[in-house]
Backbone bond lengths (Angstrom), bond angles and torsions (degrees), N, CA, C in turn:
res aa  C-N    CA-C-N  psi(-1)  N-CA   C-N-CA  omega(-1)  CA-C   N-CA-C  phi
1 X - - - 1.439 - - 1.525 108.40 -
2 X 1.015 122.09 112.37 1.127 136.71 146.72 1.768 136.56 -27.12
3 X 1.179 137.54 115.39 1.375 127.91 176.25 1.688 109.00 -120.99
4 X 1.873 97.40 155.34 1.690 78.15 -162.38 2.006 76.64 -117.41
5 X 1.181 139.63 54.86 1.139 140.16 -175.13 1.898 110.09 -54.90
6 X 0.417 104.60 164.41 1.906 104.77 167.77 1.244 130.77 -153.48
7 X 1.480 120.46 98.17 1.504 112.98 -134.58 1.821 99.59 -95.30
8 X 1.426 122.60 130.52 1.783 113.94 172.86 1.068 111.90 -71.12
9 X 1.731 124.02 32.05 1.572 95.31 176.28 2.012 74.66 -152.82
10 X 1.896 92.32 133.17 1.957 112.28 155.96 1.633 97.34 -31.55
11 X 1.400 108.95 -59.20 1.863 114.48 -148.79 1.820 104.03 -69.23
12 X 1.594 112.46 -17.45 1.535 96.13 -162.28 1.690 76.70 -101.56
13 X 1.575 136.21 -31.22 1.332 126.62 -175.11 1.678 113.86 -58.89
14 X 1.127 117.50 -16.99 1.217 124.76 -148.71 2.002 87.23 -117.97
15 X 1.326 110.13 -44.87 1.875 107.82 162.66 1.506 112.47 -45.75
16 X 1.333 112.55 -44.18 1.705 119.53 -162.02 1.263 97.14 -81.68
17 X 1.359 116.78 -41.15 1.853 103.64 -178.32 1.364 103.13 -70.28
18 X 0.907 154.91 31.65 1.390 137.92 -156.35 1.668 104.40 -148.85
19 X 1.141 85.68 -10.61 1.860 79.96 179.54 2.045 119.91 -118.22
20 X 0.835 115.42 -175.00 1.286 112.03 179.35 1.857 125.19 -74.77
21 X 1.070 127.84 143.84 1.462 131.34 -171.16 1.163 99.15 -35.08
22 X 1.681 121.92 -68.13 1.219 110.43 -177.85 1.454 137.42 -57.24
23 X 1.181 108.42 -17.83 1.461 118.41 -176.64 1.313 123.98 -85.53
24 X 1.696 95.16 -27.55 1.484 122.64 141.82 1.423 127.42 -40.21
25 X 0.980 124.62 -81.66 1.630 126.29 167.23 1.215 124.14 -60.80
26 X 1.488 133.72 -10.84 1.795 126.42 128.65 1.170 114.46 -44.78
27 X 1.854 118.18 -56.59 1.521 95.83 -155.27 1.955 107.05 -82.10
28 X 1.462 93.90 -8.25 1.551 83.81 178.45 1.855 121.67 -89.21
29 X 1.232 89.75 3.71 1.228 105.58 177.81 1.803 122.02 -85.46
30 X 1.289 77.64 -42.07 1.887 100.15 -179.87 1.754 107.35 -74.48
31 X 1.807 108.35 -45.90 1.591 117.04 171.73 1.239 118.43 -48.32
32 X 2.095 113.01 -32.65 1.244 109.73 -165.63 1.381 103.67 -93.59
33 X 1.366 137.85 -24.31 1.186 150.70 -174.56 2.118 93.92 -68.15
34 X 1.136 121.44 -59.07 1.513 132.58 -174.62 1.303 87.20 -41.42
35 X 1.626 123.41 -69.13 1.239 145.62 -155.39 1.447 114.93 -48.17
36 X 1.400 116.64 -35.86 1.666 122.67 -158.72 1.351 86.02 -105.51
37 X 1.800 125.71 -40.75 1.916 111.03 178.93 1.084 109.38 -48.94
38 X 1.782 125.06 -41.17 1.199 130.71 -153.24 1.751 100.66 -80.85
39 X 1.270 118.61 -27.89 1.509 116.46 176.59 1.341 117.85 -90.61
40 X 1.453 112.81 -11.02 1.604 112.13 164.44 1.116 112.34 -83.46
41 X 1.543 134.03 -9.49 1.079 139.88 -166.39 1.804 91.59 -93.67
42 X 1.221 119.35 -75.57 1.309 133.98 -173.41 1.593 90.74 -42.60
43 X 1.482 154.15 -43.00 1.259 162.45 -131.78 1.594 105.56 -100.84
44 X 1.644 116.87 -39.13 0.962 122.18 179.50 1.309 123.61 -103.14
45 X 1.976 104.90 -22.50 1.554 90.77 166.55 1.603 79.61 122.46
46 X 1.210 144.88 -0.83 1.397 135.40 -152.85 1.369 112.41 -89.59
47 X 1.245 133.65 170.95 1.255 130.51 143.76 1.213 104.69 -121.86
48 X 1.719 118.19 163.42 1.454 141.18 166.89 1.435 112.87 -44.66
49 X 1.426 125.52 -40.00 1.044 112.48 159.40 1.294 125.73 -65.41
50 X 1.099 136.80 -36.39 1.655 130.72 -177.71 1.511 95.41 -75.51
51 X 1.123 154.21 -64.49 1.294 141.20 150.83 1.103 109.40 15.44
52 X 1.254 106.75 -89.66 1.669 114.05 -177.22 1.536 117.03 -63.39
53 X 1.187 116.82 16.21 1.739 104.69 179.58 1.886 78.97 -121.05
54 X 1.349 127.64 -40.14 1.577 109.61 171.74 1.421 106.65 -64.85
55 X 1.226 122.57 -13.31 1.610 88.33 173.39 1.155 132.26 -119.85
56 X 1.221 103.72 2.81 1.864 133.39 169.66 0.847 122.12 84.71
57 X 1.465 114.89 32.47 1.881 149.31 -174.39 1.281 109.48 -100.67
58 X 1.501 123.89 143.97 1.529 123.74 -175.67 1.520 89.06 -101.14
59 X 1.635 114.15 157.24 1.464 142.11 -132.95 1.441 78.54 -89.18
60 X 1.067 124.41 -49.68 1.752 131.06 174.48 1.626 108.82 -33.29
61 X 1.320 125.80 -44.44 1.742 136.97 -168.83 1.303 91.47 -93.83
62 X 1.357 132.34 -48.52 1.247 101.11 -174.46 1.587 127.59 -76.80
63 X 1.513 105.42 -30.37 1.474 116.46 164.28 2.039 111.52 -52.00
64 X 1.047 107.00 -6.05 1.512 97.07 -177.63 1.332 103.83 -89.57
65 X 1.461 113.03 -31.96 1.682 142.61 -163.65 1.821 89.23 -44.55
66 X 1.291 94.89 -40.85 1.859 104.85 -157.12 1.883 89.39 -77.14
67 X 1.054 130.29 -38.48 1.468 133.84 -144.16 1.625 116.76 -64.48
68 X 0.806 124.48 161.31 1.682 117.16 -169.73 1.823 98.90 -82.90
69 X 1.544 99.43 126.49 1.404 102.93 177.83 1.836 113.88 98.02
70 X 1.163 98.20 -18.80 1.727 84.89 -172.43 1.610 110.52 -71.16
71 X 0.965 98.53 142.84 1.879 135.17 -164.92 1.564 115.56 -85.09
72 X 1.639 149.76 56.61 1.033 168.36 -162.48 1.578 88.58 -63.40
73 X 1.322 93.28 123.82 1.378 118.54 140.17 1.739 138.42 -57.63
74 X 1.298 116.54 162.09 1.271 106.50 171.02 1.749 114.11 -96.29
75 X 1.361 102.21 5.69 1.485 106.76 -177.44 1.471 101.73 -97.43
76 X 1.460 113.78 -52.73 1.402 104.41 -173.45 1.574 113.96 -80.89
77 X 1.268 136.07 8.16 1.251 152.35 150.95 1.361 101.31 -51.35
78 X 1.188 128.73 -56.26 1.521 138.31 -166.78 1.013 92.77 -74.55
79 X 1.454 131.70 -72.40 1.184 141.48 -157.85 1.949 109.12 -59.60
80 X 0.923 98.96 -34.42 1.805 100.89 159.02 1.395 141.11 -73.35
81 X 1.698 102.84 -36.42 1.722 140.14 160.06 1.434 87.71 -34.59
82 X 1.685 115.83 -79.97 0.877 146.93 -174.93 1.857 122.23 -19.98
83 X 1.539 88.80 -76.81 1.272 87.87 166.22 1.532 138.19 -84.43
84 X 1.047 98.86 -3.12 1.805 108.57 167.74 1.816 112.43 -88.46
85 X 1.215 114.93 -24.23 1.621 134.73 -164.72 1.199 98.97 29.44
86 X 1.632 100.70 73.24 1.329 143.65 176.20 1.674 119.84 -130.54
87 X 1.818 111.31 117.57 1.573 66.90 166.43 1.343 123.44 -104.18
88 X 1.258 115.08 159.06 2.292 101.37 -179.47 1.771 94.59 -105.54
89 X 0.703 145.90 -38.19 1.480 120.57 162.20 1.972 109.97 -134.83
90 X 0.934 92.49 161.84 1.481 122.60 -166.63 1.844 108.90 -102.87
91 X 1.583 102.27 141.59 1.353 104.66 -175.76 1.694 99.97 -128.87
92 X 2.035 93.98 118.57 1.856 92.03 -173.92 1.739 97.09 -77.12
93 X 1.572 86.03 153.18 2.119 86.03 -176.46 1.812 85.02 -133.02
């Protein structure tokens, strides 16, 4: 599978080439997941802090949410879905 990600920074384009396919499609998976909170956020007007008071997360966890590499769960996926009543990724059935 293919990803068409597009990273704003030389240093994270130049991280992603550098590692293995698979490690590849984690981190573009996790970048794109950061990517769509961060535009539902910008979409609704939010900040990182209110984030973290809808989801009962200290400003510290959600600021990591943004960080290069962090690793999403399928709980706090929901638990973010959730409080934005947003969805950030989709499951084909």
């Amino acid at each position: 599978m293919s990803t068409n990600i597009k990273y704003h920074s030389s240093i994270l384009e130049e991280a992603a080439a550098s590692i293995s396919p698979q490690e590849r499609a984690v981190f573009d998976l996790n970048f794109g997941i950061s990517e769509r909170i961060y535009q539902i956020l910008q979409e609704k007007g939010m900040s990182k802090r209110e984030l973290a008071r809808l989801t009962g997360k200290k400003e510290s966890e959600v600021s990591r949410w943004f960080m290069f590499g962090h690793n999403f769960t399928c709980k706090t996926i929901a638990i973010i879905q959730q409080a934005l009543g947003e969805s950030i990724i989709e499951v084909v059935k």
